[in-house]
N, C-alpha and C positions, 0 to 999 in steps of 0.2 A: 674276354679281352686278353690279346698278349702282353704277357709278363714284362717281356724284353725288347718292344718297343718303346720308343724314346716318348716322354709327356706329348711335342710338339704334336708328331705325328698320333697319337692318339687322340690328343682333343681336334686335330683336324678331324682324322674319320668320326669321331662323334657329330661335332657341328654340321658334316657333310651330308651325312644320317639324318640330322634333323633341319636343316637348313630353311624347313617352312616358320621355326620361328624367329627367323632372322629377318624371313619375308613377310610376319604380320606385323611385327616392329617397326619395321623400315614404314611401311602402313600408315601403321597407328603416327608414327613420328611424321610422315607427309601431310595427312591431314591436321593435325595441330598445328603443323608450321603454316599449313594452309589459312586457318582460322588464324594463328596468331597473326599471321601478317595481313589481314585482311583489314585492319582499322588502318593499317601505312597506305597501303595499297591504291585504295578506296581514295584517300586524299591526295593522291600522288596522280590517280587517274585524271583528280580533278581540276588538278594543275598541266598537269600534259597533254590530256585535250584538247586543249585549248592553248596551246602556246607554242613556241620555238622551242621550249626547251628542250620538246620531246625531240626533235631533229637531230639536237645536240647530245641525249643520251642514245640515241636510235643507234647512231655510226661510230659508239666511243664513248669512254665511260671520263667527262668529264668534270673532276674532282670539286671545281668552281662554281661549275653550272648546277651540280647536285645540292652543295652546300647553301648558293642561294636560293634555292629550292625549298631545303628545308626551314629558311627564315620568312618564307612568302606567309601572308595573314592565312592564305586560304590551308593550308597545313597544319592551321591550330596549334594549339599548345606539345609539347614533345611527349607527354603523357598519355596521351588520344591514341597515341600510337604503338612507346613503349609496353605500356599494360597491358594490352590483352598479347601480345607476344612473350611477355611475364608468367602472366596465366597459362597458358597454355605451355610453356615450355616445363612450368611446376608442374602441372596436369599429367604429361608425360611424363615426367620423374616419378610421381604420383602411381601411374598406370604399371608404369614400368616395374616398381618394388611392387606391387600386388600382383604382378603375372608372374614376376622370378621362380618360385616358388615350384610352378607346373612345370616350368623350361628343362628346372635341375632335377628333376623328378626323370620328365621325359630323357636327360642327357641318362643319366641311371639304369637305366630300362633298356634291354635288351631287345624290348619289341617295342613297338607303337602305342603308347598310353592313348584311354581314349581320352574324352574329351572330358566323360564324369571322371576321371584319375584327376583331370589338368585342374583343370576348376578345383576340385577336393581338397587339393595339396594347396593351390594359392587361397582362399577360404580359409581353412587350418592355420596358416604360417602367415597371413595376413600382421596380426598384431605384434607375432614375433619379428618378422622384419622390420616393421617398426622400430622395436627396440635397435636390432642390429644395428639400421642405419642411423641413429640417436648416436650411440656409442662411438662407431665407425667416425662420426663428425667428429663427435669432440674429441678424439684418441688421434684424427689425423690432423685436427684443428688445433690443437697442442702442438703437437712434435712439428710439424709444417712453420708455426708462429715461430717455434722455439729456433729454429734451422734459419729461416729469412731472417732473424735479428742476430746469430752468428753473423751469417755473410753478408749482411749490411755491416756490421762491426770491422769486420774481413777488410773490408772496400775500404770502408774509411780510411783504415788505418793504412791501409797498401796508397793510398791515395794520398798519402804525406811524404812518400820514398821517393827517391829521383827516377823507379822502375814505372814507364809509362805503362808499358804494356802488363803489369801485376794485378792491377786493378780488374781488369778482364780477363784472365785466366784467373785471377778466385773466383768472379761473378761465374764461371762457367762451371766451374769444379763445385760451388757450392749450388749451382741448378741442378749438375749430377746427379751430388748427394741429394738434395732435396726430391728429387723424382725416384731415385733407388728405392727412397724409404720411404715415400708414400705407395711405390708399386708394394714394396713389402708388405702395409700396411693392407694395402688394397686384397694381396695375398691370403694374408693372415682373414679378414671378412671373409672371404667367397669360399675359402674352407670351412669357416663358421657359419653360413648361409650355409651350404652342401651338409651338413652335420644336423644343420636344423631338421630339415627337411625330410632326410634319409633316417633319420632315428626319430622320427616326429616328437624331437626334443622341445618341452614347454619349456622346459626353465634355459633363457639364451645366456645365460651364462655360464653354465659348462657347458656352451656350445661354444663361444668365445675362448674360452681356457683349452678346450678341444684343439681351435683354430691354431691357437698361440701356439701350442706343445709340436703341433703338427711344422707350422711354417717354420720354427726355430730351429726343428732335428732336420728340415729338409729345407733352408733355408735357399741357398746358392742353386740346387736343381731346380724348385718351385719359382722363383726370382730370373732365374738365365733364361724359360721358359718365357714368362710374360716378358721379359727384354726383349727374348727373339723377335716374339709375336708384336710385340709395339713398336720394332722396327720395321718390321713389314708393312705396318700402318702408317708410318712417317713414310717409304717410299710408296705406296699406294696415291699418298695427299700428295707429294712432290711431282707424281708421274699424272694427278690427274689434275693437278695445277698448271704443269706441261700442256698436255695435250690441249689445254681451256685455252692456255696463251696462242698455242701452236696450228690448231687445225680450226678451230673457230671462230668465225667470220665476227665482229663486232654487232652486226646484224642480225645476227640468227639465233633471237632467243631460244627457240628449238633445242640446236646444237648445245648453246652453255646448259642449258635444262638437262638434256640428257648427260651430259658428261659431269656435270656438278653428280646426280642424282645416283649414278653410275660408283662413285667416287662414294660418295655416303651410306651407300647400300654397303660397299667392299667395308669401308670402315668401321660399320656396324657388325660384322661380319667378321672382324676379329677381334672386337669386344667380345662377342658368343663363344668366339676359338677361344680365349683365355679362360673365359666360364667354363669350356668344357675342358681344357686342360686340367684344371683343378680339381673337377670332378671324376675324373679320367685317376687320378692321384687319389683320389681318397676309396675310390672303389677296388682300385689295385691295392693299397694298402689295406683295408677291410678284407679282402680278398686273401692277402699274405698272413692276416691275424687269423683269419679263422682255420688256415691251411694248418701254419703254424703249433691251434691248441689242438689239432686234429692230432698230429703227430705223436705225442706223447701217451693222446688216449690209445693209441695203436700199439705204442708200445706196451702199454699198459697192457691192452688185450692179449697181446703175443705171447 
């Protein structure tokens, strides 16, 4: 890997490299959504079949006609529905932390992991992400609680001053902050997940302390990186929100299919870019440490 290229563009070329796990994802995530939404579905057939109503969502998606839709008897209870799109969206979260494991292995890898490597490394690292992601909640479940009850305080108080407009520039200033420091957060993990993995560290907490030490000395480079990259993914959704409004017939579920799907595919797609940035960062760093103790043994020999 070059030294002296920037994070972004490295965890690009990495993700580009392996871009087939971005394509089993997208996958695995189509078919749960498939399943999940099959209980809506299903009762929703069973009312447009047979009705006007379908006419009225066919040419237009009208907000009225939908909602009395949803109070019709033949629609059942909102649970029939909810749940197994519950289920299956945890199943993927699920899926998800038990495959990570092989992803960041494969990002690491200079060549093409087979298939016994992928399996081997998520197998291994199965219970330890466990933990991770335990931690990870309550470490962002805290500081996130802690932050929203600032800028509600914020509001409030701005909300007693003659300044109308105050109250809304804190609520933005403190979403800022609240997303800065959860990306931080998020940072600080996927170092610790790469850390796991790559030193097949059992004990995850000096994988965690690993993570810390790492995000804190390299705080503002590791952070600017995921900003980039998660603005790319806000204009990705705006641009494929666009095009939904713009070139797609009310009609054509086709068209919103493909362009929704198009759209979730790129998104997911820079979720993987930031995994592999971060990885990109720690293998260059390992890379600098071991350059590093080289050195002196050299001089040493000299």
């Amino acid at each position: 890997m070059n030294r002296k290229r920037n994070l972004i563009s490295s965890g690009a070329e990495i993700a580009g490299r392996n871009r087939r796990y971005v394509v089993w994802f997208y996958i695995l995530n189509l078919l749960f959504a498939w399943w999940g939404a099959s209980g809506f579905s299903t009762k929703a057939h069973g009312v447009l079949d047979h009705s006007l109503y379908a006419d009225k969502m066919l040419h237009g998606f009208d907000v009225s006609t939908f909602l009395e839709m949803l109070f019709r008897p033949e629609m059942g209870p909102a649970q029939s529905s909810t749940v197994p799109a519950t289920i299956f969206a945890v199943l993927f979260f699920l899926a998800s932390m038990v495959l990570m494991p092989g992803v960041l292995l494969g990002y690491s890898s200079d060549h093409r992991i087979s298939k016994n490597e992928f399996f081997r490394a998520c197998s291994q690292n199965m219970w330890r992400f466990v933990r991770l992601v335990l931690i990870f909640l309550i470490v962002a479940g805290i500081v996130g609680s802690i932050l929203a009850g600032i800028q509600a305080a914020l509001v409030n108080a701005a909300d007693q001053t003659e300044n109308e407009r105050l109250p809304f520039f804190i609520q933005l200033g403190g979403w800022t902050i609240i997303f800065l420091m959860l990306t931080a957060i998020r940072v600080w993990f996927d170092l610790a997940q790469t850390d796991v993995v790559l030193r097949d560290q059992g004990v995850v907490r000096k994988s965690v302390a690993a993570g810390f030490r790492m995000a804190r000395h390299n705080l503002w480079r590791l952070l600017g990186s995921y900003v980039v990259i998660a603005l790319v993914a806000l204009a990705i959704l705006v641009a494929g929100i666009w095009l939904w409004h713009a070139i797609v017939p009310p009609s054509s579920v086709f068209g919103a299919f493909l362009i929704s799907q198009i759209t979730l595919l790129l998104l997911l797609g820079t979720r993987f870019w930031q995994r592999a940035t971060a990885v990109a960062f720690y293998v260059r760093r390992e890379a600098e440490a071991d350059l590093g103790a080289e050195k002196p043994a050299l001089v040493a020999a000299v």
